[in-house]
Structures are given as C-alpha cells and as structure tokens.
C-alpha positions in Angstrom: -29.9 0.5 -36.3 -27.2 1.9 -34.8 -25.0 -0.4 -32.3 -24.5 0.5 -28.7 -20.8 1.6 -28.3 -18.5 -0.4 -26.1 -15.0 -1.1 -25.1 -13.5 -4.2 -25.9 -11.7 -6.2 -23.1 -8.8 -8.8 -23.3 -11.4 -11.7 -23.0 -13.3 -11.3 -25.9 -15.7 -9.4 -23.7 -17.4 -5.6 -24.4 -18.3 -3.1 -21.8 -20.7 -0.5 -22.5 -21.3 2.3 -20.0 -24.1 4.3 -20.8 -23.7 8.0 -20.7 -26.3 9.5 -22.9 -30.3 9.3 -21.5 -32.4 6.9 -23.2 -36.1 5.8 -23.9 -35.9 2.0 -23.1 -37.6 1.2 -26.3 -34.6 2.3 -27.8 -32.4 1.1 -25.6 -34.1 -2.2 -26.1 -33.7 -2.0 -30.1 -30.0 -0.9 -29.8 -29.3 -3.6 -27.1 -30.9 -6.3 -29.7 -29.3 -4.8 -32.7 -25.7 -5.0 -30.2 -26.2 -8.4 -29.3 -26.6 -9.8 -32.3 -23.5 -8.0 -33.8 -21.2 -8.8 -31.2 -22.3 -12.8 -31.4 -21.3 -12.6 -34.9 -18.0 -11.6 -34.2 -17.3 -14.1 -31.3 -17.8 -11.9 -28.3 -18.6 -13.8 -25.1 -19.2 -11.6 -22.0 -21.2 -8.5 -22.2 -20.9 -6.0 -19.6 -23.4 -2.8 -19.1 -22.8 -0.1 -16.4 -25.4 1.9 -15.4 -24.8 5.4 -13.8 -27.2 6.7 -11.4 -30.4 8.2 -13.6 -30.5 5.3 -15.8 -32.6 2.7 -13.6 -35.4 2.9 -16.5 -33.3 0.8 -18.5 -32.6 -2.1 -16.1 -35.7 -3.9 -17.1 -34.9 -3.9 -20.8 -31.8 -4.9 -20.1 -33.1 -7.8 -17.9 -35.2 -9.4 -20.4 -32.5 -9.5 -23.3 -31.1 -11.7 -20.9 -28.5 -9.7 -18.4 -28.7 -10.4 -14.7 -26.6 -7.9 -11.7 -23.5 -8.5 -11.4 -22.6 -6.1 -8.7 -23.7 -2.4 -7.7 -21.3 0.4 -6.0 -23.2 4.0 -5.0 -22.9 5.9 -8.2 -23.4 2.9 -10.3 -25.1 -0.6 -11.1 -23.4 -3.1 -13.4 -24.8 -6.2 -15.6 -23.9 -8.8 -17.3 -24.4 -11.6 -20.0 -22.6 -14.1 -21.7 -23.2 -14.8 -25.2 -20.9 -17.2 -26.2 -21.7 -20.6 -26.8 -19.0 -21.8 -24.5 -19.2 -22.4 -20.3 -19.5 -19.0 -18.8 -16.4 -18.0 -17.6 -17.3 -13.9 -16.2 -15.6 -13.9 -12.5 -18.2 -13.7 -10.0 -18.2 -9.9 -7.5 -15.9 -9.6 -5.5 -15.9 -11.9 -2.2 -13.7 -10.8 0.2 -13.3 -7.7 2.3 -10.0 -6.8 4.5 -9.6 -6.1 7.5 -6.8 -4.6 10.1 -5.8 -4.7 13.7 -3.0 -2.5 14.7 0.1 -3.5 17.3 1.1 -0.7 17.7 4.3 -0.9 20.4 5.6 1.4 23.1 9.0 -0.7 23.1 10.7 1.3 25.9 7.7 0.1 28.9 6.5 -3.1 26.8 2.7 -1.2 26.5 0.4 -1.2 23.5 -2.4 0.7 22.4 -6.0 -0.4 23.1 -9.7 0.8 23.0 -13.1 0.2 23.9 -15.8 0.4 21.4 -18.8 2.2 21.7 -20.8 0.1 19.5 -20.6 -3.6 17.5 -19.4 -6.6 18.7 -17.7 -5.3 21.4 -20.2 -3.3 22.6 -20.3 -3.5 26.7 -17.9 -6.5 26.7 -15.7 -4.8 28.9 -13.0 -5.6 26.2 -10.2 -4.1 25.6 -9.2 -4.4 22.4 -6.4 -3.5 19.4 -7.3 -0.5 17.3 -8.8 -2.5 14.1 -10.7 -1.6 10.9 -11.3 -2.2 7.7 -9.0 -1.3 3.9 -10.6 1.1 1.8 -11.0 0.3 -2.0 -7.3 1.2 -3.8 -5.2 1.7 -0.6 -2.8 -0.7 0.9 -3.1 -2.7 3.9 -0.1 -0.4 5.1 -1.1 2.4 5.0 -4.8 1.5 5.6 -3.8 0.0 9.1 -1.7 3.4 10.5 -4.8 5.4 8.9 -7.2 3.2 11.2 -5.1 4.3 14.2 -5.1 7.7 13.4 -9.2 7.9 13.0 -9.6 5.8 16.6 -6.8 7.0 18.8 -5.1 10.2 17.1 -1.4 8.6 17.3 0.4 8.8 14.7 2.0 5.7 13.7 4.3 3.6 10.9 3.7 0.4 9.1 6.6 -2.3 10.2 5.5 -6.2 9.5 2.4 -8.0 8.7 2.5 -10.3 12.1 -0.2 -12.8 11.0 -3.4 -13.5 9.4 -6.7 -14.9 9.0 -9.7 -15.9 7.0 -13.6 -16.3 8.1 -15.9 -17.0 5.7 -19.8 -15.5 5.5 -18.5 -12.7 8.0 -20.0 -10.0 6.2 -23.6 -9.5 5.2 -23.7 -13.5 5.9 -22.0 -13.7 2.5 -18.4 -12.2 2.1 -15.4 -14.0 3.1 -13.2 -11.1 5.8 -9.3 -11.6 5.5 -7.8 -10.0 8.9 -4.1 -8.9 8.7 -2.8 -8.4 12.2 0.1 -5.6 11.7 2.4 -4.1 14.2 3.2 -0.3 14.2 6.0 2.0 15.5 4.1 5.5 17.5 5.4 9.1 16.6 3.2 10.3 18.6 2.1 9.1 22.4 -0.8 11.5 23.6 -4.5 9.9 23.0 -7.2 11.5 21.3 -10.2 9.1 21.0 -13.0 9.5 18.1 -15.7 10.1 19.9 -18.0 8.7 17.4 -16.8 5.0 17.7 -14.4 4.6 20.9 -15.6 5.0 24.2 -11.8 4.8 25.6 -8.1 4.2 24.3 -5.3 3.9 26.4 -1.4 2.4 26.8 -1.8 -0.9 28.4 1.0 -3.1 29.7 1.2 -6.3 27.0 0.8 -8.6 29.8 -2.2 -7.6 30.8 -3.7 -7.2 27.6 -2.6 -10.8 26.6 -4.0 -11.7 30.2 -7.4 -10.4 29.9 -10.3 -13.1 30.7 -11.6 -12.8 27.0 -7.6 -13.5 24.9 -7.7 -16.3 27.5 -11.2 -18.0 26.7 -11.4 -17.6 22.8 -9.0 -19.8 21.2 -8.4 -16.9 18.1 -8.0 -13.9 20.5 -5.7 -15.9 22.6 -3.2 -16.8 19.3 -3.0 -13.7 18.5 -2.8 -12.4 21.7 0.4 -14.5 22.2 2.0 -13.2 18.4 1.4 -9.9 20.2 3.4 -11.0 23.3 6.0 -12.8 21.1 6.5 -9.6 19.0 6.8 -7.8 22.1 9.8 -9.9 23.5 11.2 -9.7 19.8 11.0 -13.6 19.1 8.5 -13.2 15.8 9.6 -11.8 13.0 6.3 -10.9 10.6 5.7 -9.8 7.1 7.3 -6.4 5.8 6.9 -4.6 2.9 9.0 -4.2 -0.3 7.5 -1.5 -2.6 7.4 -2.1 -6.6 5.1 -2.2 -9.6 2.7 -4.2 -11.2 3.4 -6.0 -14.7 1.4 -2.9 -16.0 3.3 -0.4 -14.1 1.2 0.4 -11.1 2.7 0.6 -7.7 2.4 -2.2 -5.8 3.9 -4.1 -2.5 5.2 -7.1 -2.0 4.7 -8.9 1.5 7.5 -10.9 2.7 9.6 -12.0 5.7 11.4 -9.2 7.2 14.8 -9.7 7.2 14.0 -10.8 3.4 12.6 -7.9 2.9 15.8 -5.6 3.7 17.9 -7.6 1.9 16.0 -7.0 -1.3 16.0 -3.4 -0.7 19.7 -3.3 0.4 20.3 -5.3 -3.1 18.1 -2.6 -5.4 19.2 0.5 -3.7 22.8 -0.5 -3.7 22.0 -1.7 -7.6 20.6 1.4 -8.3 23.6 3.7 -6.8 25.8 1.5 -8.9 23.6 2.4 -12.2 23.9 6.1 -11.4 27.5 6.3 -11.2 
C-alpha cells in the first residue's frame, strides 16, 4: 500500500496536502498504511491540508484520530499527534492586530477623525481616529497608512508606534486583539470618505478631540487620548521602525524607541558607505 506523500518539518512532524481527488476508502487505507510508517520512524505531529473539493475525506480522516486545527477560505487543516510523548503542536493562531492612526496636521495642532457608519461606534456621536485591522503578511506600518487611505483618502507615512494594548476574547468571544496606536505624517490634506464604512472624516483641533465627553469617561480612550495630546506638544517619543531580515532572510522590522532607532540607521548606512569605498 502505497504511503501518502508528505513534507517533513523541523519537529519531527509531516505535512501532507492533498492534491490529487480521492475515494475515502482509499484515502482511509493510505492514511492507515501512513500512520503506521511514520510511527515507526519516530514522527510525532501529523498535519493534513485539505483544499477546497476534498470535504469527503474529512470524516476518514476524523476517525484515524485527526481533529481541526484551523480553517482559512481555500483550505481546512488537521492534525494528530502520534508520538508517545506530551503533545506539543502549537495551538491556531490567537491573536489578531489592530491599528489606530494619529495622523498630525503639526502646523494648526489638528488630527484626522471619522465617524462610523456601522459597529461599535455606530450613532455614538463619536468621533474617532481612523483604525483598522493588519492583513495576514503585511506590517503594522504599512498596514496603518493603508487603513487611512481606505477611510479618509489622505495619503500618509508611518513615524512611531505611540503605544499599545491587549484585550482578551475581543474577537469572536475567543481571540486575544493587540491595538498598536501609531502616529502618521499627511501628504495629502483634502478628505475623501469611503462611503461604505465612514459616515464623516474631518481635521479636528487635538483639544477637542482629547476633550470629547466619551475620551473623558472611558479610562482607555482617555489614555490614549492624552499620548495623542502629548505627541502633539512633542513630549512622547513612541516606537519607530528599523527595517532588516529575519534569521532566514525575510524582511522584517524591528520596533524600537525613536531616537534609537536613527542611531542604528545612522550606524548601518554610515557602515555600509564605509564598505563600499
């Protein structure tokens, strides 16, 4: 009986992703056949990914033992572990980011707000920072100027990660939201709202968005309405960015205080005209 084919991972682990159709009887024979082989040679976590098309074989799969792990739109993916020893597969992911957006007319101390035609926000009478959420694979800089873009039309730059914070079962009552409060330097002033989500956007004075009734009653809006403030009058210095790569090459960013942050670029590009001399 032939063995399913799968790609071995750093943990002693296999991941099969089924490409081919196949009857789930078998499917069910490989899968038994599979298991048994990759016991023998000391395999622990098993991992099958399921392309849309394939739901017949879930069942099988199921009753040899593998339960969901997690499930994206062209996909389902699950697992078992086969070892002997405490399971040790990382459980799906549990935490989603999100962004709000400072973004700071320095020259008459106004920032950029909107209303929301739906959500939380809904008919509050709030007026609110542009905010959003980080797609899957993009940074938290670039996601937050993207975010601005979609609600107001201004085009804006990443500068410093003011502050952040964490609130657990905030999404579908079960994922943990990590907020990153950024501020943003406008190339652009003229307002185009998305019609879809934001009912209006407009340049506000920063007093009285920090004054508004709501910053003023909720403890959370009001501490980061007064980072806002604080930024404003230049007397915060936040988080900026220092671009690099991973251990495996990929391009990364590295988060840290701001005047830090130049110095380490000052050092590397002055390093790196020295190198090319």
């Amino acid at each position: 009986m032939d063995i399913l084919i799968g790609e071995t991972d750093n943990y002693d682990g296999v991941t099969v992703t089924m490409n081919e159709p196949m009857d789930a009887e078998v499917f069910t024979h490989r899968l038994r056949a599979s298991l048994s082989h990759w016991r023998q040679e000391g395999k622990k976590g098993i991992w099958i990914k399921l392309p849309l098309g394939f739901a017949n074989l879930i069942e099988s799969a199921v009753t040899e033992g593998f339960r969901y792990h997690h499930a994206e739109p062209e996909y389902l993916m699950l697992v078992a572990w086969i070892s002997n020893t405490p399971d040790t597969i990382p459980a799906n992911a549990s935490h989603i980011v999100g962004v709000g957006a400072l973004v700071l007319n320095k020259s008459t101390r106004e920032v950029l707000v909107v209303q929301e035609k739906s959500g939380y926000f809904r008919d509050k009478n709030v007026w609110k920072l542009p905010t959003g959420v980080v797609h899957e694979g993009e940074d938290i800089c670039d996601g937050v100027a993207r975010e601005v873009e979609e609600e107001t039309g201004i085009i804006a730059d990443f500068v410093e990660v003011l502050s952040f914070r964490q609130s657990h079962k905030a999404f579908l009552k079960q994922k943990t939201d990590l907020f990153f409060l950024c501020v943003l330097t406008p190339r652009s002033y003229d307002i185009t709202e998305q019609k879809s989500e934001i009912l209006e956007a407009k340049w506000m004075p920063i007093k009285e968005y920090v004054d508004q009734p709501w910053n003023q009653k909720k403890e959370m809006f009001k501490i980061m309405a007064e980072i806002c403030e604080k930024k404003c009058d230049e007397d915060y210095v936040g988080f900026s960015t220092v671009e690099t790569v991973t251990g495996t090459g990929k391009k990364s960013f590295v988060y840290c205080n701001a005047d830090h942050a130049t110095s380490l670029i000052a050092t590397r590009d002055q390093a790196s005209s020295s190198s090319s001399l």
